[in-house]
N, CA, C and O atoms as CSV, one atom per row, in Angstrom:
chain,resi,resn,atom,element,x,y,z
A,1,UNK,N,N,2.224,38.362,27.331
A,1,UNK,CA,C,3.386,38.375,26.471
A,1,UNK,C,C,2.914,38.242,25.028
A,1,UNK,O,O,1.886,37.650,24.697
A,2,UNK,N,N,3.711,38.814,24.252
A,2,UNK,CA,C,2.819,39.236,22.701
A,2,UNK,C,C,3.758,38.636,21.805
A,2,UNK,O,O,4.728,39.358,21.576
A,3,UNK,N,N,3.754,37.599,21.270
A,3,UNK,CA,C,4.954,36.640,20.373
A,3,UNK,C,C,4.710,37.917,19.126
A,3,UNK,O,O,3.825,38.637,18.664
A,4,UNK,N,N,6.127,37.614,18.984
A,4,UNK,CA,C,7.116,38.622,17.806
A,4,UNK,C,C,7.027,37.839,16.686
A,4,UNK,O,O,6.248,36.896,16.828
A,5,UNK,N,N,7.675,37.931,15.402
A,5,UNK,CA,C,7.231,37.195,14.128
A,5,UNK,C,C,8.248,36.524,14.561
A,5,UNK,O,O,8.716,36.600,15.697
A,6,UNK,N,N,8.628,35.849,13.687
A,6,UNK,CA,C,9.869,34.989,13.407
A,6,UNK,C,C,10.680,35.664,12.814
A,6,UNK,O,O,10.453,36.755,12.291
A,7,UNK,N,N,12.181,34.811,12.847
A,7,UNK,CA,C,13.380,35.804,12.493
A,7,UNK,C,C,13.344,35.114,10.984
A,7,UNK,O,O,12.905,34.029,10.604
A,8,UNK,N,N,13.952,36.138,10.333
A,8,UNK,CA,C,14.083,35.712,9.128
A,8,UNK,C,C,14.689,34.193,8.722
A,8,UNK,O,O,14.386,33.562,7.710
A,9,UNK,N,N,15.242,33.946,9.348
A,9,UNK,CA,C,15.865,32.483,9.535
A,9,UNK,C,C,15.228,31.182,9.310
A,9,UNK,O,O,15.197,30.224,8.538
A,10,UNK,N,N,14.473,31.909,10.972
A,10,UNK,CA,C,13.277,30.844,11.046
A,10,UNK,C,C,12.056,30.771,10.228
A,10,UNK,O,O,11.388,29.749,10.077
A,11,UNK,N,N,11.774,32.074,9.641
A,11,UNK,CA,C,10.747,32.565,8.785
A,11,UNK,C,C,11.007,31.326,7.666
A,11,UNK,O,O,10.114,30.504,7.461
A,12,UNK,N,N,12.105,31.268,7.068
A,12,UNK,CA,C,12.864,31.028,6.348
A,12,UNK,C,C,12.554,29.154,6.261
A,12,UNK,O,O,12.036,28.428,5.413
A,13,UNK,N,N,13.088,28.953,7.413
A,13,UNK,CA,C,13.080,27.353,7.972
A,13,UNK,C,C,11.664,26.816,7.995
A,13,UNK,O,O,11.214,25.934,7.263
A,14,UNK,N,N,11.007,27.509,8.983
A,14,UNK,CA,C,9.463,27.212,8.248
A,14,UNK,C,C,8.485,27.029,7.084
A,14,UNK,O,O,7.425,26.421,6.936
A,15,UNK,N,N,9.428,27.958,6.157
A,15,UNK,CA,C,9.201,27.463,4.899
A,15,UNK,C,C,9.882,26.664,4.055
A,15,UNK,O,O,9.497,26.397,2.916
A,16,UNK,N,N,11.000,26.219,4.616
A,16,UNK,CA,C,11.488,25.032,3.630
A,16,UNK,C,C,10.526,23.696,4.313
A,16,UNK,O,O,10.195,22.762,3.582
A,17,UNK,N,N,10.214,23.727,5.484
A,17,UNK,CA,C,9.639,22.352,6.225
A,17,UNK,C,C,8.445,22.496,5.483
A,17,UNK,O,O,8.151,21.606,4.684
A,18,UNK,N,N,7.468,23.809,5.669
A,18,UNK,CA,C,6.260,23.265,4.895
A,18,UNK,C,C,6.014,23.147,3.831
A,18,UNK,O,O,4.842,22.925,3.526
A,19,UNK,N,N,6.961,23.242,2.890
A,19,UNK,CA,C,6.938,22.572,1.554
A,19,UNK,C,C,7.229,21.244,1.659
A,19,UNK,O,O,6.562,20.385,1.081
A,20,UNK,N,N,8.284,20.977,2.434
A,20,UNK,CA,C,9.159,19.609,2.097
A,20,UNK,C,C,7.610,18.579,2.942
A,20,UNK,O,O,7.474,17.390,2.653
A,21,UNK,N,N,6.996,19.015,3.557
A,21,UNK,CA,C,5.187,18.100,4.451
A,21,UNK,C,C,4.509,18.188,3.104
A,21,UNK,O,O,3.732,17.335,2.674
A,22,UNK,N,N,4.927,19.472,2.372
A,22,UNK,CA,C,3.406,19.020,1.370
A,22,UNK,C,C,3.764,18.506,0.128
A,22,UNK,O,O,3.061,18.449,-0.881
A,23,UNK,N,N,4.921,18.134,0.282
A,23,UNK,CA,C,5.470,17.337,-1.254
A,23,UNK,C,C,5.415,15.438,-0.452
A,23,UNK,O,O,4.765,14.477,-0.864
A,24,UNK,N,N,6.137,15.498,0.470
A,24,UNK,CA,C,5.833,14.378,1.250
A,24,UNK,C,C,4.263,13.465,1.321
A,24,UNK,O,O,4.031,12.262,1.195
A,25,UNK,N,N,3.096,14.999,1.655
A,25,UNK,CA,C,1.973,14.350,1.684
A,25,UNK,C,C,1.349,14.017,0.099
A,25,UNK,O,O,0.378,13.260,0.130
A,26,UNK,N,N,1.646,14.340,-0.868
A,26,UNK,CA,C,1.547,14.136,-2.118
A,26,UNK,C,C,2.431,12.609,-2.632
A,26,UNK,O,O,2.035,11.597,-3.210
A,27,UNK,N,N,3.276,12.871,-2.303
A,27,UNK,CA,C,4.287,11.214,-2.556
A,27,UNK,C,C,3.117,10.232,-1.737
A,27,UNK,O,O,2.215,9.660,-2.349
A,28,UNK,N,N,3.217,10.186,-0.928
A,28,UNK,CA,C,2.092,9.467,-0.104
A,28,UNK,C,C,0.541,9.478,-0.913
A,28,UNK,O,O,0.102,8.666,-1.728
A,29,UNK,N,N,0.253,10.047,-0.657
A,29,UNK,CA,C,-1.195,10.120,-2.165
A,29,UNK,C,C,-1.025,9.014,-3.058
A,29,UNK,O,O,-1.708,8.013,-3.278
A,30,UNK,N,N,0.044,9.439,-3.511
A,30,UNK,CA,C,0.074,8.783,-5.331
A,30,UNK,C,C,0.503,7.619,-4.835
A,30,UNK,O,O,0.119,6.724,-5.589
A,31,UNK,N,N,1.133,7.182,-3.905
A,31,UNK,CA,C,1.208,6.146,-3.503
A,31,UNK,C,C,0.454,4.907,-2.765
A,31,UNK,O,O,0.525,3.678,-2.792
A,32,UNK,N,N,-0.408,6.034,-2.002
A,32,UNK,CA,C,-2.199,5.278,-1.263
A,32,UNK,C,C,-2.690,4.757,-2.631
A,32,UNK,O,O,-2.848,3.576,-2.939
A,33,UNK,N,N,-2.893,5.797,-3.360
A,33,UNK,CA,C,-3.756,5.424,-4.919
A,33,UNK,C,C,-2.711,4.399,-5.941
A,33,UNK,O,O,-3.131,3.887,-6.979
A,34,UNK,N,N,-1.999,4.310,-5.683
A,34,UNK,CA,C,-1.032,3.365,-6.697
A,34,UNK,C,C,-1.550,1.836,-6.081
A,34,UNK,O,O,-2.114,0.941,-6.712
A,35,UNK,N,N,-1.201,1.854,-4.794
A,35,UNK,CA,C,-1.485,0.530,-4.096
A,35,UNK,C,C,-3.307,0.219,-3.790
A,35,UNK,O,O,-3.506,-0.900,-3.316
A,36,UNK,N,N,-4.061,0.726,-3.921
A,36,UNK,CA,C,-5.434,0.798,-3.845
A,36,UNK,C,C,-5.801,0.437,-5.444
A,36,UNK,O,O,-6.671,-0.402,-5.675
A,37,UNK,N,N,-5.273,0.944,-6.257
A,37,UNK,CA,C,-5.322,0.226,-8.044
A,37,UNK,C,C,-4.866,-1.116,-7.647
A,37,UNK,O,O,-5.695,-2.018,-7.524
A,38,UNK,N,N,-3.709,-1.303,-7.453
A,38,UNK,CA,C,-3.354,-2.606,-7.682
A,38,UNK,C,C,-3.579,-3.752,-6.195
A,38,UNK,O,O,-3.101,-4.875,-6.037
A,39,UNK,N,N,-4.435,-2.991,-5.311
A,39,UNK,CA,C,-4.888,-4.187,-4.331
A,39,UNK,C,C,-5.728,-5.474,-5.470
A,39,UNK,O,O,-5.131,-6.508,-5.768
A,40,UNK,N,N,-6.996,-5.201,-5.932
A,40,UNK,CA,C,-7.295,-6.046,-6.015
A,40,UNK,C,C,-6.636,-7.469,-7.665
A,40,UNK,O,O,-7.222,-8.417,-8.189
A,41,UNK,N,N,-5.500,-6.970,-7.854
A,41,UNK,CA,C,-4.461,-7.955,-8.761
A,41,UNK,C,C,-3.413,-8.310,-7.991
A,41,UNK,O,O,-2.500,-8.944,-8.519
A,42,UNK,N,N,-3.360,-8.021,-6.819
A,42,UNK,CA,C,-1.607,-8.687,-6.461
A,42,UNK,C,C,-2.162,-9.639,-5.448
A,42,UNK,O,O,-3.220,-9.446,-4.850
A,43,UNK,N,N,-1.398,-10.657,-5.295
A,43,UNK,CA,C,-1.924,-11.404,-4.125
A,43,UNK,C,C,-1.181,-10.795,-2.922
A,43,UNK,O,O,-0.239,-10.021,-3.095
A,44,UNK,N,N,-1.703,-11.225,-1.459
A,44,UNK,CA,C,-1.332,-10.289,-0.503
A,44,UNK,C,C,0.512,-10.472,-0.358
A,44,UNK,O,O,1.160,-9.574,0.180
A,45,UNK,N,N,0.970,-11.322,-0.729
A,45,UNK,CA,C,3.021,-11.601,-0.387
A,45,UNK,C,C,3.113,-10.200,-1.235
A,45,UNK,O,O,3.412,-9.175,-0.622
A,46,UNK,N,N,2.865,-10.158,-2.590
A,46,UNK,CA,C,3.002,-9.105,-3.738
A,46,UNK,C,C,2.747,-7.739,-3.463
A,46,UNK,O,O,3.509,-6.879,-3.903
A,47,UNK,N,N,1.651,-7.417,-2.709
A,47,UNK,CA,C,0.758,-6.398,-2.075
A,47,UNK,C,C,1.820,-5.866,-1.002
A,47,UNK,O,O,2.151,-4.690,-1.157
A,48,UNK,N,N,2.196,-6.315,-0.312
A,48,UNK,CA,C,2.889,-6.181,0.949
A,48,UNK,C,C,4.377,-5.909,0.527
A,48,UNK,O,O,4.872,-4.809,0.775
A,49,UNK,N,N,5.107,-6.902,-0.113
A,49,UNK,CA,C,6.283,-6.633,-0.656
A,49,UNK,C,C,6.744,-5.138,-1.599
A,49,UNK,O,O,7.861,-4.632,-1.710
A,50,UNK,N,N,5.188,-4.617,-2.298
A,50,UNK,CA,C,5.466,-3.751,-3.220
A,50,UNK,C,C,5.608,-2.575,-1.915
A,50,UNK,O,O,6.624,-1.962,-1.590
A,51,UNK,N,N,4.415,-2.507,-1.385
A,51,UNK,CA,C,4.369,-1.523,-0.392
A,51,UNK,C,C,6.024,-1.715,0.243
A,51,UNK,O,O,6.827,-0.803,0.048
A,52,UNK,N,N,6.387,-2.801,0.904
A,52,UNK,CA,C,8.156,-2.194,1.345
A,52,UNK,C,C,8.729,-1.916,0.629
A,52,UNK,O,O,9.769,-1.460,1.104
A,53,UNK,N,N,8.715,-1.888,-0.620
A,53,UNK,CA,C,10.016,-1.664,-1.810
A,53,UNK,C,C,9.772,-0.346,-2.030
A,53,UNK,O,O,10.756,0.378,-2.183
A,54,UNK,N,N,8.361,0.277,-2.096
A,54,UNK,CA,C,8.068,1.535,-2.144
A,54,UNK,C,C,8.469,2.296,-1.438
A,54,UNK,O,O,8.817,3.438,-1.739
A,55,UNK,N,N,8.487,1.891,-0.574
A,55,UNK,CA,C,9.151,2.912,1.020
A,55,UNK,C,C,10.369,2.670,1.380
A,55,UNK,O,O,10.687,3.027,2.515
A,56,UNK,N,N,11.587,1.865,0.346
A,56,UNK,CA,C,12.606,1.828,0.513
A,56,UNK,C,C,12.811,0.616,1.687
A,56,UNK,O,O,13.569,0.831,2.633
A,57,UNK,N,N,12.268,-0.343,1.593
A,57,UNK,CA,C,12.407,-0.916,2.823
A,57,UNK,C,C,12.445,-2.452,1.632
A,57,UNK,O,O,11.893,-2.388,0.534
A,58,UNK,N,N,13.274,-3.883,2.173
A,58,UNK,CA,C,13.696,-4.618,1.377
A,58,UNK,C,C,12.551,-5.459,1.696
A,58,UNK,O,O,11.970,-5.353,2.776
A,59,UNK,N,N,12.136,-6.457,0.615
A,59,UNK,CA,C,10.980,-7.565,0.138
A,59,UNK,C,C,11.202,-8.171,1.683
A,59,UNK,O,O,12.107,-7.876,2.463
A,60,UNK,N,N,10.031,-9.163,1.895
A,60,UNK,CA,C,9.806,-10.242,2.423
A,60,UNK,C,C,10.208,-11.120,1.872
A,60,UNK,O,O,10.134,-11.052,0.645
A,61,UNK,N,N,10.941,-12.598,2.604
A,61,UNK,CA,C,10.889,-13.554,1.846
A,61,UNK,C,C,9.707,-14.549,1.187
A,61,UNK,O,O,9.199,-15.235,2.074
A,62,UNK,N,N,9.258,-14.749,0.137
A,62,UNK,CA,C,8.303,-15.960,-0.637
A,62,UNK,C,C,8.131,-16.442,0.587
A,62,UNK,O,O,9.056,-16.638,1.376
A,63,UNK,N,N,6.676,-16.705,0.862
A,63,UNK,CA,C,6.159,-17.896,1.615
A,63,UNK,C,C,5.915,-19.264,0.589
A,63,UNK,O,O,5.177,-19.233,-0.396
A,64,UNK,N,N,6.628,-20.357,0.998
A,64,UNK,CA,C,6.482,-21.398,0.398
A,64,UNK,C,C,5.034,-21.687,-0.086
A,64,UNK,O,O,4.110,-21.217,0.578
A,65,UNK,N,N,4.736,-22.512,-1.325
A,65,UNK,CA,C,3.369,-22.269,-1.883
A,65,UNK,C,C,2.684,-21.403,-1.744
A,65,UNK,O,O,1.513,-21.669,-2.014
A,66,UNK,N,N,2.960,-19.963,-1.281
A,66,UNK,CA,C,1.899,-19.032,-1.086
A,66,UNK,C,C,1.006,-18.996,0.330
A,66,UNK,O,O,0.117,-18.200,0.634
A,67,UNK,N,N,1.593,-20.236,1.171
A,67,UNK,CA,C,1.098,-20.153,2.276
A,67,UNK,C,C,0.532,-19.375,3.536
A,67,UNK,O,O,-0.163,-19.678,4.506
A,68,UNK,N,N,1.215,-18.121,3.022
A,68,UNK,CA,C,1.562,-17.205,4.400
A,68,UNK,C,C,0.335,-16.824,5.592
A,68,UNK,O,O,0.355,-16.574,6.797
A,69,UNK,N,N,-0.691,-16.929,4.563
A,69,UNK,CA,C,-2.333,-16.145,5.212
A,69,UNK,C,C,-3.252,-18.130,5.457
A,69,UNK,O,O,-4.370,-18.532,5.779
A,70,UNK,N,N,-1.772,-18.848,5.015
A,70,UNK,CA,C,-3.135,-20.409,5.799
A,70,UNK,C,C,-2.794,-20.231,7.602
A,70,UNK,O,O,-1.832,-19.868,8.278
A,71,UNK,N,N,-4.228,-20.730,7.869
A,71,UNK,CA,C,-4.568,-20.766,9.164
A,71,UNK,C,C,-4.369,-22.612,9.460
A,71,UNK,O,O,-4.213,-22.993,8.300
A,72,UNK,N,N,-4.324,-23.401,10.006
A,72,UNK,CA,C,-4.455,-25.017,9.993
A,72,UNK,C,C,-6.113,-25.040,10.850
A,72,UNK,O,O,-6.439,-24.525,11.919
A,73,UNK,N,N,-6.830,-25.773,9.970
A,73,UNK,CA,C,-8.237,-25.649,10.965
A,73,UNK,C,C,-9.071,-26.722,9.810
A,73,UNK,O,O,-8.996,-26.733,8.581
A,74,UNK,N,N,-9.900,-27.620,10.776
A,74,UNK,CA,C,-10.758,-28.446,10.018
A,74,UNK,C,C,-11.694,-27.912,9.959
A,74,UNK,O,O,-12.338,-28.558,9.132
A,75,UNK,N,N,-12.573,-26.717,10.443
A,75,UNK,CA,C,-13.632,-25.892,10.170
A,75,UNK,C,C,-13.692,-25.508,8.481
A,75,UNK,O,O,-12.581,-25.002,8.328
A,76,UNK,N,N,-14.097,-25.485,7.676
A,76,UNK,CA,C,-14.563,-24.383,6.247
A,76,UNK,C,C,-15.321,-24.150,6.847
A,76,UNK,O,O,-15.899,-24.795,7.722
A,77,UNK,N,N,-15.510,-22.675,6.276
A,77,UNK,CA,C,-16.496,-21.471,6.374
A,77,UNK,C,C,-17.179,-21.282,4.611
A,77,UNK,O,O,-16.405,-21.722,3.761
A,78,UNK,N,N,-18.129,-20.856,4.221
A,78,UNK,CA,C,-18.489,-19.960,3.122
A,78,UNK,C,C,-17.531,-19.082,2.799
A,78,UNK,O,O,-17.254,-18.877,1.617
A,79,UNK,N,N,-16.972,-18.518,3.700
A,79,UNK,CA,C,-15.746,-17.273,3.225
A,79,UNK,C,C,-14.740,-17.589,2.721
A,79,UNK,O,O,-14.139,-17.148,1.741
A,80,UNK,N,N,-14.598,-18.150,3.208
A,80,UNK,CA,C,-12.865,-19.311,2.806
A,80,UNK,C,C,-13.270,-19.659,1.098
A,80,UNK,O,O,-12.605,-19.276,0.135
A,81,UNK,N,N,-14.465,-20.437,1.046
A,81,UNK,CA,C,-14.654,-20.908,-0.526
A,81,UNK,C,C,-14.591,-20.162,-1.237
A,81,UNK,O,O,-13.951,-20.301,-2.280
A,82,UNK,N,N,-15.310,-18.983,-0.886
A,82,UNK,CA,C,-15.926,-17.498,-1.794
A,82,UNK,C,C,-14.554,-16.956,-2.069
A,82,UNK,O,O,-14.190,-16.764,-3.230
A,83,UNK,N,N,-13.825,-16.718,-1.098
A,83,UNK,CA,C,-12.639,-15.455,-1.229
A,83,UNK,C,C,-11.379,-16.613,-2.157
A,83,UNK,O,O,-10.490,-16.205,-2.904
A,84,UNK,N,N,-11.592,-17.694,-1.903
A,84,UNK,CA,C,-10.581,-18.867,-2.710
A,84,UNK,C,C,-10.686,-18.671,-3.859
A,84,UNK,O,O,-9.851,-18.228,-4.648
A,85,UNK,N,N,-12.200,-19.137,-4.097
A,85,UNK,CA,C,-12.724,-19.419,-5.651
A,85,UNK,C,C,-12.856,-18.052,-6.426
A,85,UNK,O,O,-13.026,-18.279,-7.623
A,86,UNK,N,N,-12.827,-16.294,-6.042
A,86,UNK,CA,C,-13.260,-15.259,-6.886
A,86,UNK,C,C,-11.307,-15.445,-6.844
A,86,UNK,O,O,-10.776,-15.038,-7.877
A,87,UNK,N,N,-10.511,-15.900,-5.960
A,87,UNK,CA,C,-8.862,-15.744,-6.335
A,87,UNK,C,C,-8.560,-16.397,-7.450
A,87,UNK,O,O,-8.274,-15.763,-8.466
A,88,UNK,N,N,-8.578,-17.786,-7.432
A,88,UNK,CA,C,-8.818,-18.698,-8.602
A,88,UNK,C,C,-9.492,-18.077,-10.033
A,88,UNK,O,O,-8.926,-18.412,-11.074
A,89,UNK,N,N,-10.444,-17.359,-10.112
A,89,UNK,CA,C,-10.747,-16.840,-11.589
A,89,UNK,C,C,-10.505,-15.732,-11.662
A,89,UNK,O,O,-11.015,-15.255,-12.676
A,90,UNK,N,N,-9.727,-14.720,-10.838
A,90,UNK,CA,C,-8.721,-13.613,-11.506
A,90,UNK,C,C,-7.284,-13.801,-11.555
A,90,UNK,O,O,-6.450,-12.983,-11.943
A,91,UNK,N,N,-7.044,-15.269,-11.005
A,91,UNK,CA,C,-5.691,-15.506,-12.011
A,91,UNK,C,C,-5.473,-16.105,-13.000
A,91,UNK,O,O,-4.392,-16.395,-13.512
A,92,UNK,N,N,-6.911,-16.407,-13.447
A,92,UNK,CA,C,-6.860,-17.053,-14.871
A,92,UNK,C,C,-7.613,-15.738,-16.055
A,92,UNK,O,O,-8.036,-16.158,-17.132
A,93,UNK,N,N,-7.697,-14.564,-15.817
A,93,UNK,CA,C,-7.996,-13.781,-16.469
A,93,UNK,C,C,-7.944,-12.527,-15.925
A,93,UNK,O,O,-8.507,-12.050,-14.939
A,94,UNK,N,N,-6.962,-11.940,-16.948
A,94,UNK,CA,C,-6.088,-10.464,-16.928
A,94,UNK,C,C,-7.571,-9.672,-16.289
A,94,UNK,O,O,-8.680,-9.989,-16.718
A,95,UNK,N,N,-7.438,-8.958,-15.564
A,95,UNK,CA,C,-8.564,-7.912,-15.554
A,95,UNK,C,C,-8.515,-6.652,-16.647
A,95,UNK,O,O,-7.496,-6.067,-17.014
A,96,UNK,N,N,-10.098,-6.350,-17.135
A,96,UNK,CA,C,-9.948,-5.819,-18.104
A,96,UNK,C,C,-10.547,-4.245,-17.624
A,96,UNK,O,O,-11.551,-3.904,-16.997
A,97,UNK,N,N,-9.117,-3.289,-18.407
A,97,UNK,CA,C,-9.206,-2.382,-17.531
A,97,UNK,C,C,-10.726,-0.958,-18.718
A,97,UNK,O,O,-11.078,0.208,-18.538
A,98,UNK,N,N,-10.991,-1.742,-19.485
A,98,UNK,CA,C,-11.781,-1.010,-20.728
A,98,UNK,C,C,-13.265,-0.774,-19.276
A,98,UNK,O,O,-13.652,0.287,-18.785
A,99,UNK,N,N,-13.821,-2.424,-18.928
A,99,UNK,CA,C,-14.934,-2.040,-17.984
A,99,UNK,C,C,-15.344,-1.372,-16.953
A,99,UNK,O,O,-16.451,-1.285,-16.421
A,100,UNK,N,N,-13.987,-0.749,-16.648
A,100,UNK,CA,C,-13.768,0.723,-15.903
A,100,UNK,C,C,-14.574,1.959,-16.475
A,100,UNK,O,O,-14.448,3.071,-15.960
Protein backbone atom coordinates (compact mmCIF):
# COMPACT_ATOMS: atom_id res chain seq x y z
CA UNK A 1 0.00 0.00 0.00
CA UNK A 2 1.60 3.37 -1.16
CA UNK A 3 0.48 6.36 1.40
CA UNK A 4 -0.97 9.37 -0.62
CA UNK A 5 0.15 12.97 0.55
CA UNK A 6 -1.96 14.56 2.86
CA UNK A 7 -5.09 16.46 2.20
CA UNK A 8 -4.74 19.88 2.10
CA UNK A 9 -6.30 20.19 5.46
CA UNK A 10 -4.16 18.05 7.03
CA UNK A 11 -1.21 19.35 5.00
CA UNK A 12 -2.37 22.38 6.49
CA UNK A 13 -2.76 21.08 10.28
CA UNK A 14 0.60 19.72 10.21
CA UNK A 15 1.84 22.82 9.71
CA UNK A 16 0.24 24.84 12.18
CA UNK A 17 1.44 21.93 14.92
CA UNK A 18 4.98 22.13 13.70
CA UNK A 19 5.39 25.54 14.20
CA UNK A 20 3.36 25.85 17.33
CA UNK A 21 6.55 22.47 18.74
CA UNK A 22 9.09 24.82 17.50
CA UNK A 23 8.06 28.02 19.12
CA UNK A 24 7.20 25.89 22.26
CA UNK A 25 10.74 24.31 22.08
CA UNK A 26 12.31 27.80 21.99
CA UNK A 27 10.07 29.19 25.05
CA UNK A 28 11.57 26.28 26.82
CA UNK A 29 15.25 27.21 25.82
CA UNK A 30 15.11 30.67 27.00
CA UNK A 31 13.70 29.40 29.83
CA UNK A 32 16.33 26.27 30.64
CA UNK A 33 18.90 29.27 30.13
CA UNK A 34 17.01 31.89 32.23
CA UNK A 35 16.89 29.42 35.21
CA UNK A 36 20.55 27.96 34.71
CA UNK A 37 21.75 32.02 34.99
CA UNK A 38 20.00 32.41 37.96
CA UNK A 39 20.58 28.83 39.67
CA UNK A 40 23.53 29.79 41.25
CA UNK A 41 21.81 33.36 43.14
CA UNK A 42 18.47 32.07 44.21
CA UNK A 43 18.29 29.88 47.06
CA UNK A 44 16.55 26.56 46.24
CA UNK A 45 12.49 27.84 47.83
CA UNK A 46 13.31 30.91 45.11
CA UNK A 47 14.72 28.51 42.39
CA UNK A 48 11.77 26.27 42.52
CA UNK A 49 9.06 28.85 43.07
CA UNK A 50 10.37 30.91 39.97
CA UNK A 51 10.39 27.77 37.88
CA UNK A 52 6.32 27.31 38.91
CA UNK A 53 5.46 30.85 38.28
CA UNK A 54 7.15 30.42 34.95
CA UNK A 55 5.06 27.67 33.87
CA UNK A 56 2.01 29.26 35.13
CA UNK A 57 1.73 27.13 38.01
CA UNK A 58 1.24 29.08 41.68
CA UNK A 59 4.44 29.57 44.35
CA UNK A 60 5.09 27.17 47.11
CA UNK A 61 4.50 28.21 50.43
CA UNK A 62 7.90 29.90 52.49
CA UNK A 63 9.42 27.20 54.44
CA UNK A 64 9.76 28.62 57.86
CA UNK A 65 13.48 29.89 58.37
CA UNK A 66 14.37 28.52 55.11
CA UNK A 67 14.22 25.14 56.41
CA UNK A 68 12.90 23.11 53.66
CA UNK A 69 16.27 21.10 52.41
CA UNK A 70 17.20 20.51 56.65
CA UNK A 71 17.58 16.89 57.15
CA UNK A 72 17.58 16.34 61.45
CA UNK A 73 20.93 14.29 61.90
CA UNK A 74 23.84 14.56 64.46
CA UNK A 75 26.32 13.42 61.75
CA UNK A 76 28.25 16.79 59.91
CA UNK A 77 29.82 15.94 56.90
CA UNK A 78 32.56 18.36 55.04
CA UNK A 79 29.70 18.97 52.55
CA UNK A 80 27.26 20.34 54.73
CA UNK A 81 30.09 23.04 55.97
CA UNK A 82 31.40 23.70 52.40
CA UNK A 83 27.94 24.06 50.62
CA UNK A 84 26.71 26.26 54.04
CA UNK A 85 29.67 28.43 54.25
CA UNK A 86 30.21 29.24 49.98
CA UNK A 87 25.91 30.08 50.78
CA UNK A 88 26.79 32.39 53.57
CA UNK A 89 29.36 34.56 51.38
CA UNK A 90 27.15 34.94 48.31
CA UNK A 91 24.58 36.44 50.35
CA UNK A 92 26.67 38.88 51.61
CA UNK A 93 27.96 39.89 48.17
CA UNK A 94 26.02 40.75 44.96
CA UNK A 95 27.75 38.57 42.35
CA UNK A 96 29.66 40.47 40.00
CA UNK A 97 28.50 39.98 36.67
CA UNK A 98 31.80 42.18 34.91
CA UNK A 99 34.05 38.66 35.93
CA UNK A 100 32.09 36.90 33.40
Amino acid sequence: MVDAAPAPDAALEIARLTARVERLERLLAARSRLLRDLTPELCMDDLVNLSRLSSGRPPLARAAFGLSDWRETTALTAGDVEATMEQLWRSLRPRDREEE
